[in-house]
C-alpha positions as CSV (number, residue, x, y, z in Angstrom):
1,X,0.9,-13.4,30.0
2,X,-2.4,-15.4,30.8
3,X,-3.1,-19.0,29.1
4,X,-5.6,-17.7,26.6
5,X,-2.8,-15.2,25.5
6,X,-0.2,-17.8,25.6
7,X,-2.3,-20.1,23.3
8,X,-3.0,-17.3,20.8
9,X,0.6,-16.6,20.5
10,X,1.6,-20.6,19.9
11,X,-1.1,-20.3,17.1
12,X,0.3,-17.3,16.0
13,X,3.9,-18.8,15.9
14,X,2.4,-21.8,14.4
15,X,0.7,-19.9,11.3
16,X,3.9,-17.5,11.0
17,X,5.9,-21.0,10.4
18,X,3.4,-22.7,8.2
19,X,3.3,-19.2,5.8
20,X,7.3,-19.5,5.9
21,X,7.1,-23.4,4.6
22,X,4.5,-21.9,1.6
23,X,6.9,-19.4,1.0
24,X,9.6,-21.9,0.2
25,X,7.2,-24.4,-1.8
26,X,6.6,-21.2,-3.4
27,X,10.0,-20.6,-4.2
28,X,10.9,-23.9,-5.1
29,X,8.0,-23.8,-7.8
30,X,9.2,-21.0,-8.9
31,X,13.1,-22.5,-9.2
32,X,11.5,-26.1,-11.1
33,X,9.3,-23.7,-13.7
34,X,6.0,-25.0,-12.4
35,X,3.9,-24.3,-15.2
36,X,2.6,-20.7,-15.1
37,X,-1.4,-21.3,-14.7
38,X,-0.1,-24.0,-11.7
39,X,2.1,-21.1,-10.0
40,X,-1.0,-18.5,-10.2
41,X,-3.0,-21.0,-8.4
42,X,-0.3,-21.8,-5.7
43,X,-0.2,-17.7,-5.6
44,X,-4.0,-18.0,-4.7
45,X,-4.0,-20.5,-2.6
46,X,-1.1,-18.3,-1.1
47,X,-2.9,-15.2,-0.3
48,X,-6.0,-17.0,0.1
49,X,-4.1,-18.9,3.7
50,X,-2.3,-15.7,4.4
51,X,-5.6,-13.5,4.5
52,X,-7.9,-16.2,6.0
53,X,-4.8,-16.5,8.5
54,X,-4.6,-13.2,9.8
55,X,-8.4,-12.5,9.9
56,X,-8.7,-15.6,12.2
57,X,-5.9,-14.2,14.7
58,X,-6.8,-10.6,14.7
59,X,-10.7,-12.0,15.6
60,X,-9.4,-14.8,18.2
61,X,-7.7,-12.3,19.4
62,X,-11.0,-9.5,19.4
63,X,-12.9,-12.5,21.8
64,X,-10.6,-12.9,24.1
65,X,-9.8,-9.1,24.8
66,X,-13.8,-8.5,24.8
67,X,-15.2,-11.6,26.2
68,X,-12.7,-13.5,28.3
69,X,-10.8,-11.0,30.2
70,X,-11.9,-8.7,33.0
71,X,-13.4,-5.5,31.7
72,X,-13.0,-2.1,33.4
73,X,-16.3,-2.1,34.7
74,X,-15.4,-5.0,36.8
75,X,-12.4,-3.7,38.1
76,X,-12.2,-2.1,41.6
């Protein structure tokens, strides 16, 4: 594994983590009976960071393979 795929997969831990720690304020809202309007919004927010997450990975991810590694054509 090269540094720029090293990197991406630290972020990629990173963001995996962070999601788990919403998950449990999630839950913990959920156990207090946050009131129901403030739970849709955490719920937003929720999927809102999830989504926004994995689009950013699966494009880092697109760049590197397309503009920072060796393509065929270069290969001998």
């Amino acid at each position: 594994m090269d540094n720029l795929d090293s990197a991406l997969e630290d972020v990629r831990s990173a963001m995996d983590n962070f999601m788990r720690v919403l998950d449990q304020e999630i839950e913990q809202g959920q156990a207090l009976a946050i009131p129901e309007e403030k739970m849709k919004s955490m719920l937003v927010a929720y999927i809102a960071i999830k989504d926004s997450g994995r689009i950013y990975l699966d494009w880092a991810e697109h760049y590197i393979e397309s503009n920072f590694k060796p393509s065929d054509d270069n290969k001998e």
